[in-house]
C-alpha positions, -999 to +999 in steps of 0.1 A: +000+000+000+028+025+007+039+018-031+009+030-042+010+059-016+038+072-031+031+069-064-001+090-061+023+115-038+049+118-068+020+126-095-001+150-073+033+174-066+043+171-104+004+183-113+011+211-088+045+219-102+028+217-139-002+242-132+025+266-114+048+264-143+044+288-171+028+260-195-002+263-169-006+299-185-016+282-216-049+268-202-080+280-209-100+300-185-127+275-167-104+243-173-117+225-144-154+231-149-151+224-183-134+195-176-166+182-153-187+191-181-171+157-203-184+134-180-220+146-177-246+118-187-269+140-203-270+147-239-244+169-255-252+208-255-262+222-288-235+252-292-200+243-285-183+266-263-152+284-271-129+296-238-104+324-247-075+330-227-065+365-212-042+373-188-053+377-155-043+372-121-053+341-101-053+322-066-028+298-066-038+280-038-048+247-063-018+245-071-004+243-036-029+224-023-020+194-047+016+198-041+011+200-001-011+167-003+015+151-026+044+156-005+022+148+029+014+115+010+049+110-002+063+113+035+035+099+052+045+067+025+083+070+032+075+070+071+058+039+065+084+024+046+115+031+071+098+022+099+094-015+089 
């Protein structure tokens, strides 16, 4: 189980480090929602939606949330580990 632990710790800080890196910039505004919006069971909406992105400022706290969790889970794995 601590394998696993860690492997989900390792992906969730790079995700963090990803969004916080410049490339993150690139996404469109709304990612997340829209994101939600693909695995809706209702039919398909009629228009399509187009997000354009313009710079703004944002909370970053996402992003630090995902890498705080992934290190907690990487340590909390590696604690795990060294103690048997």
């Amino acid at each position: 189980m601590s394998l696993w632990t860690l492997r989900i710790g390792i992906v969730l800080v790079i995700t963090g480090l990803a969004l916080l890196s410049p490339l993150g910039d690139l996404l469109p505004l709304n990612f997340w929602p829209s994101l939600t919006s693909l695995f809706a069971t209702g039919p398909a909406p009629a228009e399509q939606v187009f997000y354009r992105v313009v710079p703004c400022e944002q909370s970053r706290a996402v992003e630090f949330m995902l890498i705080g969790s992934g290190l907690a889970s990487v340590g909390a794995s590696l604690y795990v580990r060294l103690r048997k």
